[in-house]
LOFITI-639834 format. One record per residue (C-alpha): residue in three letters; x, y negated, z negated. Coordinates in Angstrom, 3 decimals. Each point is the difference from the previous one (the first is absolute). Last residue first. Example, Ala and Ser with C-alpha at 12.3 -4.5 7.8 and 13.67 -1.06 7.14 Angstrom:
BEGIN
code, px, py, pz
SER, 13.670, 1.060, -7.140
ALA, -1.370, 3.440, -0.660
END
This chain:
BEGIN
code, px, py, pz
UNK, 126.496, -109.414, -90.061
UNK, -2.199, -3.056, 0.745
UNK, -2.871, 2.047, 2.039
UNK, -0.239, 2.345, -2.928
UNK, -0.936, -2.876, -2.897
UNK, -2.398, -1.489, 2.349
UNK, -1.705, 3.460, 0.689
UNK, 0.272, 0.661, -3.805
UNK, -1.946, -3.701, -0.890
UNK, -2.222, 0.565, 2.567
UNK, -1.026, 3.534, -1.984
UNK, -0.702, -1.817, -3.026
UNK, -2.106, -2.339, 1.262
UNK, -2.258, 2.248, 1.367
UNK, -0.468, 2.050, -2.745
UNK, -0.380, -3.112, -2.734
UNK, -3.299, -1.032, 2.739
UNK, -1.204, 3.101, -0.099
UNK, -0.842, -0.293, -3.288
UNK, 0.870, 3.475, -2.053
UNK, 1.560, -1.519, -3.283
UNK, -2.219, -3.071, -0.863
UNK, -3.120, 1.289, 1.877
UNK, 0.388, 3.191, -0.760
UNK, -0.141, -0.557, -3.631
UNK, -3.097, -2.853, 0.126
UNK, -1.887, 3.035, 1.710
UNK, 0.963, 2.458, -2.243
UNK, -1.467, -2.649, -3.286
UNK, -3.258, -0.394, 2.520
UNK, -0.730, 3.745, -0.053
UNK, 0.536, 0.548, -3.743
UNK, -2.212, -3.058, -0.559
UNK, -3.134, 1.565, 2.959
UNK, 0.727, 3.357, -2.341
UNK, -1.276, -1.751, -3.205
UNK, -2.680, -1.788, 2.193
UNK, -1.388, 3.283, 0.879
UNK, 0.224, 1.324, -3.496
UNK, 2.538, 2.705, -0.653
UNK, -1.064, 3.314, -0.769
UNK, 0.504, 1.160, 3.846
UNK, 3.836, -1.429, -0.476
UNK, 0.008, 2.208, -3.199
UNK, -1.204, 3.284, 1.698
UNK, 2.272, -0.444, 2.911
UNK, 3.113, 0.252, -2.458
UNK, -1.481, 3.293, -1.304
UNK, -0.551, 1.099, 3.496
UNK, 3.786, -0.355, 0.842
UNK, 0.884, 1.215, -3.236
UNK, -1.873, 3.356, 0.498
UNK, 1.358, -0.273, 4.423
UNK, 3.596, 0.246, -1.115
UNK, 2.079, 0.357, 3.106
UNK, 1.976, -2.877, -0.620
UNK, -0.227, -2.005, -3.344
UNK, -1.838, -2.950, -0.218
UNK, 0.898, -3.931, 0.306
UNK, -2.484, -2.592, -0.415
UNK, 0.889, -1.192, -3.696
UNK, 3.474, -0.051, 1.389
UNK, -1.163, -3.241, 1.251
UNK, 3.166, -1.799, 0.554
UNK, 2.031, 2.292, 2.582
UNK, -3.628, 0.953, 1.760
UNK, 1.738, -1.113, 3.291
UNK, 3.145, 2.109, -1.164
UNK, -1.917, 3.048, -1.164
UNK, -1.457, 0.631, 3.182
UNK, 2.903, -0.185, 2.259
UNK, 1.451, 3.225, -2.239
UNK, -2.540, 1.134, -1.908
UNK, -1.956, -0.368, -3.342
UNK, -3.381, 1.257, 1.736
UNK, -2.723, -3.151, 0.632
UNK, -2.728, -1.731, -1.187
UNK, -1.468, -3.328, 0.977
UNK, -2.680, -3.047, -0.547
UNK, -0.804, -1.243, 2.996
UNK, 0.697, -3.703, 0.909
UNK, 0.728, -0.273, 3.710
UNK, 3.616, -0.476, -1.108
UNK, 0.298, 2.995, -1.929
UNK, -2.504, 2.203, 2.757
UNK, 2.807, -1.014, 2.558
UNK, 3.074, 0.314, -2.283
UNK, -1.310, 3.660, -0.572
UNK, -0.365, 0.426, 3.548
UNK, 3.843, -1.509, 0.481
UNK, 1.506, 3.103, -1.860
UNK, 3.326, -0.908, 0.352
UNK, 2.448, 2.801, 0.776
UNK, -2.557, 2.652, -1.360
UNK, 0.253, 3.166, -2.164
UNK, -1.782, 2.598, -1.435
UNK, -3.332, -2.137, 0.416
UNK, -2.903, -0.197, -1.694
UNK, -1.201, -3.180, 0.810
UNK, -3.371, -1.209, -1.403
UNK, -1.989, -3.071, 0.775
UNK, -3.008, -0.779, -2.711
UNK, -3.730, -2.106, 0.359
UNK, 0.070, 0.130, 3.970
UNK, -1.988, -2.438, 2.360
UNK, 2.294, -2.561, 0.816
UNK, 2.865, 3.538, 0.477
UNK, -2.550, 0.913, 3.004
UNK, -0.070, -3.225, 1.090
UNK, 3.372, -0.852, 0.190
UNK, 1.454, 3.000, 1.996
UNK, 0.106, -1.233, 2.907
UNK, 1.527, 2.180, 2.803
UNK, -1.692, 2.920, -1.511
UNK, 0.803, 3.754, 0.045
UNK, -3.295, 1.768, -0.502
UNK, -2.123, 0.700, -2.655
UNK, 0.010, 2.938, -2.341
UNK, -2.647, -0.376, -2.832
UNK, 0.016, 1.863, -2.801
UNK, -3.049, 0.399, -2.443
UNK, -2.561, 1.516, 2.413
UNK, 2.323, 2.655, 0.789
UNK, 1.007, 0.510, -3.422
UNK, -1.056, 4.126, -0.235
UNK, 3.820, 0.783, -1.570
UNK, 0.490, 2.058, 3.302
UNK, -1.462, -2.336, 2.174
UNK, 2.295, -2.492, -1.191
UNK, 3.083, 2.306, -0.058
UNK, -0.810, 0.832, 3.855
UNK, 0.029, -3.549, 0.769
UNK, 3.424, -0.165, -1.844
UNK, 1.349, 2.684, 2.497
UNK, -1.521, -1.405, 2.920
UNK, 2.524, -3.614, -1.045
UNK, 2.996, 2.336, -0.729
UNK, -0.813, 1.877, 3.644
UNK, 0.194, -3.710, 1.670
UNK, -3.369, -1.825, 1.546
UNK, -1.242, -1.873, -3.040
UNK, 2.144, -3.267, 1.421
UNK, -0.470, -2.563, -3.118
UNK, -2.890, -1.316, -2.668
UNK, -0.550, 2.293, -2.838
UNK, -3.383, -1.180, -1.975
UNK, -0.711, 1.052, -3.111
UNK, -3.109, 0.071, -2.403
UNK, -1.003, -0.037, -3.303
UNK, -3.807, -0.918, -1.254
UNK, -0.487, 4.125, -0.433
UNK, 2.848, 0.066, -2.277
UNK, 1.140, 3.646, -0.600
UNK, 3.192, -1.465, -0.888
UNK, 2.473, 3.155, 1.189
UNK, -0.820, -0.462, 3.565
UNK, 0.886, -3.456, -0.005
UNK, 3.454, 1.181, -1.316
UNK, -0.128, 3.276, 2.141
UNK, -0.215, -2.471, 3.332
UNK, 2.209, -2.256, -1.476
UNK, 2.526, 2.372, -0.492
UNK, -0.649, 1.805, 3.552
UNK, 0.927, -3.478, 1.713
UNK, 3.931, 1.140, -0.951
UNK, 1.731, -3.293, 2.739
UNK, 2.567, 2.484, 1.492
UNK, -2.335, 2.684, 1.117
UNK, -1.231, -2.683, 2.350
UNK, -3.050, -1.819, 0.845
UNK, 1.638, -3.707, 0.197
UNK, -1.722, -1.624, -2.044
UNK, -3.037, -2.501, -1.297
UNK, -0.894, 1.407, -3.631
UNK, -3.372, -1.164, -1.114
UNK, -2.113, 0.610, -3.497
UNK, -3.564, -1.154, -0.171
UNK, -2.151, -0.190, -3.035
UNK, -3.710, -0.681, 0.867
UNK, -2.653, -1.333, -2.060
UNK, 2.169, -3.864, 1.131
UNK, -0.521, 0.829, 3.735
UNK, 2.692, -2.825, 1.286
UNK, -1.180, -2.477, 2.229
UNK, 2.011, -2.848, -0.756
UNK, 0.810, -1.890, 2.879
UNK, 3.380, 0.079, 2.110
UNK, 2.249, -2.728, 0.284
UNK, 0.191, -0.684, -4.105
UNK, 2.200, 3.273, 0.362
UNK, 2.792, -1.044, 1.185
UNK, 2.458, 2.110, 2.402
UNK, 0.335, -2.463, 2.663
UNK, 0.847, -2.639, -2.105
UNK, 2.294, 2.248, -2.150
UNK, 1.836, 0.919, 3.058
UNK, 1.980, 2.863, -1.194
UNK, 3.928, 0.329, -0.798
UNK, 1.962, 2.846, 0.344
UNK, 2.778, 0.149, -2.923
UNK, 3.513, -1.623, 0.844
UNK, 2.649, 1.773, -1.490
UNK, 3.372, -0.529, 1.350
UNK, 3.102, 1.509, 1.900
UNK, 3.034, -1.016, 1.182
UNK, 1.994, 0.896, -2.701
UNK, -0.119, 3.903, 1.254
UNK, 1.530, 2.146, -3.454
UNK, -2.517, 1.187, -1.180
UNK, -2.845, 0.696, 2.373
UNK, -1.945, 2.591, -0.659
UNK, -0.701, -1.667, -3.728
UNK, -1.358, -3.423, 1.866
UNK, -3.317, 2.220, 1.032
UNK, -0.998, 0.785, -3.823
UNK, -0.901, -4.002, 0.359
UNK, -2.100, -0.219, 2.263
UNK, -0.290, -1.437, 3.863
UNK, 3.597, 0.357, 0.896
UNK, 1.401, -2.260, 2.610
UNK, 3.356, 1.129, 1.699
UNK, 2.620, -2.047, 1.546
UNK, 2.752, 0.096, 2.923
UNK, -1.038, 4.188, 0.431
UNK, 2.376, 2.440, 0.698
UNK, 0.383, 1.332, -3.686
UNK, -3.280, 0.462, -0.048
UNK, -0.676, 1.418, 2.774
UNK, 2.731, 2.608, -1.054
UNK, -1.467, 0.443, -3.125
UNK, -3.560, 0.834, 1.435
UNK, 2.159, 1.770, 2.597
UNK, 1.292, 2.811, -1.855
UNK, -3.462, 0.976, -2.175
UNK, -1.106, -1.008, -3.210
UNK, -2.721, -2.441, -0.206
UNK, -3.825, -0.359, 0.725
UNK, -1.453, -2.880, -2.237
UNK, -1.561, -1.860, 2.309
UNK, 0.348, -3.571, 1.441
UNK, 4.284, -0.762, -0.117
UNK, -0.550, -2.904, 2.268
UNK, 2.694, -0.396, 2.670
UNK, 2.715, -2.404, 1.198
UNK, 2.341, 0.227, 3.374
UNK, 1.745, -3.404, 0.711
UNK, 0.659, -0.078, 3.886
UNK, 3.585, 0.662, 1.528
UNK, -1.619, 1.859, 3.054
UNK, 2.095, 2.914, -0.685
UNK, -0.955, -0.172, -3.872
UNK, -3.731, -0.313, 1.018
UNK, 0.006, 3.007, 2.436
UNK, 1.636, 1.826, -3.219
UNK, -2.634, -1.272, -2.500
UNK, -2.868, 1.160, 2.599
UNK, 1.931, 3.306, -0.318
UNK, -0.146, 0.757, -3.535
UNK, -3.230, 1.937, -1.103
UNK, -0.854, 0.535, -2.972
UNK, -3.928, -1.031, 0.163
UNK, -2.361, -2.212, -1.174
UNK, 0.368, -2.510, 3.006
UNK, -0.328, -3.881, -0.886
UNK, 3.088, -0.973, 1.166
UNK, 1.088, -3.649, 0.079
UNK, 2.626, -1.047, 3.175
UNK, 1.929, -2.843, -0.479
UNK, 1.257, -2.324, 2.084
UNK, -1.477, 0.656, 3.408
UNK, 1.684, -1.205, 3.285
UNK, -3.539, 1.839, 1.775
UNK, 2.391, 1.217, 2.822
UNK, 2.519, 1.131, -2.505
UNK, -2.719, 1.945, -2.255
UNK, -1.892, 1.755, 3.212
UNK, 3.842, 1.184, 1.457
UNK, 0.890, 1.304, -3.478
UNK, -3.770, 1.755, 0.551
UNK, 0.646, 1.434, 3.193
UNK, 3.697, 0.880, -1.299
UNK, -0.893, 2.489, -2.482
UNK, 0.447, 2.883, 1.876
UNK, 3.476, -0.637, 0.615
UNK, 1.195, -0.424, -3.288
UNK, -1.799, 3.238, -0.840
UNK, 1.200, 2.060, 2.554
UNK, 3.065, 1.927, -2.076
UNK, -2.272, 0.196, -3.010
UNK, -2.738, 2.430, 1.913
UNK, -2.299, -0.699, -2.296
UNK, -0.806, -3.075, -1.562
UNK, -3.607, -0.170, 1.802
UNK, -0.477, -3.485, 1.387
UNK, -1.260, -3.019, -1.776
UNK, -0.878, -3.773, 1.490
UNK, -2.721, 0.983, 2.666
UNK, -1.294, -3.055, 0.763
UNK, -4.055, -0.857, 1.039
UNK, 1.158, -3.867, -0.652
UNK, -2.457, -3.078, -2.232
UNK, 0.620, -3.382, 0.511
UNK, -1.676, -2.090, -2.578
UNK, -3.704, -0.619, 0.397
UNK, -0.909, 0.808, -3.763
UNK, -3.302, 1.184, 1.449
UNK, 2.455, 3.190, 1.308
UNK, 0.056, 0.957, -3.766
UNK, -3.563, 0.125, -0.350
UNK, -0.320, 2.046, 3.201
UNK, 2.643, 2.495, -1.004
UNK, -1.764, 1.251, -3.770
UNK, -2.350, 2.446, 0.955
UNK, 2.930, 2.164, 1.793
UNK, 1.193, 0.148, 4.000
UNK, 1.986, -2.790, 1.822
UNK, 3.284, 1.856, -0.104
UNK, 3.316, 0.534, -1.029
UNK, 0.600, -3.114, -2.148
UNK, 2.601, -3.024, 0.588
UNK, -1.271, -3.194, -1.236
UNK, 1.465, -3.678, 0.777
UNK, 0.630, -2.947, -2.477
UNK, 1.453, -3.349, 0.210
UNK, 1.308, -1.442, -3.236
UNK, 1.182, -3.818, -1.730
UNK, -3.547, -1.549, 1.100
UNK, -2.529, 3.116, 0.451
UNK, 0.748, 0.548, -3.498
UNK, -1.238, 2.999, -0.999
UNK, -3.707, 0.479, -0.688
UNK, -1.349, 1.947, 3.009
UNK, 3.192, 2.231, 0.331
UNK, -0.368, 0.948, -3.500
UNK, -3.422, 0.471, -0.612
UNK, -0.170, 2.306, 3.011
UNK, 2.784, 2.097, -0.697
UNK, -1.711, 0.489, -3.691
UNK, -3.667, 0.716, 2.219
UNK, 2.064, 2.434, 2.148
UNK, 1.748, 1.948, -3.230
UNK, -3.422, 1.177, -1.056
UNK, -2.728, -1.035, 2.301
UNK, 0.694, 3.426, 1.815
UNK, 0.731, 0.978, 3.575
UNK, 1.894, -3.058, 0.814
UNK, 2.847, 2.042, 1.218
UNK, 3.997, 0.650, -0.262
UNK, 0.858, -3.246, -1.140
UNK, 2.422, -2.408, 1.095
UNK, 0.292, -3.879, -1.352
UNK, 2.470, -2.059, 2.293
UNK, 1.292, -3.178, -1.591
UNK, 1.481, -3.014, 1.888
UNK, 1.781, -2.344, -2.651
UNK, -0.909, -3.839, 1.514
UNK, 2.514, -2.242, 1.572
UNK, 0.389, -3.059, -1.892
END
């Protein structure tokens, strides 16, 4: 049987965000039945030497051009219609996060399936419908997602999964400072994901044993502006901003709670990280969020309340060490039986074997 050739295209590898999930998937799907290829723009970001370990083919292509002028467009995407029909591929799987159309038109004119994963929770404009409406299939990674798409049938839900051997915590010893009390988001520093919450929440318990650590780029304005908020509230010796990490597994090993206190997220695969590596969580009743933490409501606090965010902090710090160590074992058990990266992968063979038929 000749196997379904699949071409995975990302912008970058910049972050061990959407690369690590590319990663999983090309690495685990059947080698057998599939042949895989990746399209990115370059060989920059943390994450493109562990992806080029996977030793599949991996091409510098340019597979977008700007939309504008119309009249050219069919024209300027033949480099990459020419890149599709020379590599006779199947079914091209975007990873991008953005609106943007054209690598669905070069597909089209190459007569090669088009899908894409719905990541983040941006929607609204012209060509976010159009792309849409273009595309052979869509995968949504939450369920608030399927609602911007009611009336496409060739759609489906298939949350990111996580490689819960990879992600385990019985790798890593225990060396956890059990005087101390420490909190940990791991994020991207943006206005987006509301950090100054938990800063005023940690603020607010006048603990001297409690202390946070923000891992992620600290380079942006947003990031200088919470830095400023720490000095301000005189908690420099209380929060800790480390740098972006490309594993994180260690520093969540070592952490008593995980907080999220995002506005919104498409799947918020840091939480799913410190779930799986055993951490007891908290985090805002949001879009993204709210779906992983579906069945422990318990969990869930309101957005941009930083007196019920430090109240909820207050009982996991009550808590007995091997009180928390349950809590963390009962999210690990969860992501294991609906996050395994094993129910991802199959899931997305089964819509690549489904689209080839059609």
């Amino acid at each position: 049987m000749k196997k379904i050739k699949i071409l995975y295209t990302t912008s970058n590898f910049d972050t061990a965000g959407s690369g690590k999930v590319l990663f999983d998937l090309a690495n685990g799907i059947d080698k057998n039945k599939f042949e895989v290829v990746i399209a990115c723009n370059h060989n920059q970001g943390i994450y493109f030497k562990e992806v080029e370990k996977l030793g599949l083919p991996i091409y510098f292509q340019k597979v977008t051009v700007p939309l504008r002028p119309y009249f050219s467009l069919v024209f300027r995407v033949n480099p990459y219609r020419k890149f599709i029909k020379e590599q006779k591929i199947d079914i091209i799987h975007s990873w991008h996060w953005s609106s943007d159309w054209t690598e669905i038109l070069a597909a089209k004119l190459a007569g090669a399936k088009y899908v894409y994963t719905k990541k983040a929770m941006t929607w609204g404009n012209i060509h976010w419908k159009i792309k849409s409406y273009l595309a052979n299939f869509i995968i949504t990674i939450n369920e608030d997602m399927i609602h911007y798409f009611p009336y496409k049938k060739q759609q489906q839900l298939i949350p990111i999964g996580i490689d819960t051997n990879f992600y385990n915590p019985e790798l890593f010893d225990n060396k956890k400072n059990f005087t101390n009390f420490k909190i940990i988001s791991v994020v991207n520093i943006a206005p987006v994901k509301n950090l100054e919450i938990l800063i005023y929440a940690v603020n607010a318990l006048r603990n001297h044993n409690v202390f946070l650590e923000i891992v992620g780029d600290s380079r942006s304005d947003y990031a200088q502006q919470l830095k400023a908020l720490v000095i301000q509230l005189k908690l420099e010796t209380k929060v800790n901003f480390i740098a972006k990490q490309n594993d994180v597994r260690p520093f969540l090993k070592s952490a008593d709670l995980y907080v999220i206190c995002s506005k919104h997220e498409g799947m918020p695969m840091a939480l799913v990280e410190a779930m799986t590596m055993g951490v007891p969580v908290l985090g805002t009743n949001c879009m993204g969020v709210n779906f992983v933490l579906k069945d422990f409501p318990e969990y869930l606090i309101p957005s941009d309340d930083s007196v019920i965010l430090a109240q909820k902090i207050m009982e996991m710090l009550q808590l007995s060490a091997q009180e928390r160590a349950q809590i963390g074992a009962k999210l690990r058990a969860y992501c294991i039986n609906h996050f395994s990266i094993q129910n991802f992968v199959s899931k997305h063979e089964m819509v690549y074997q489904n689209l080839v038929k059609k």
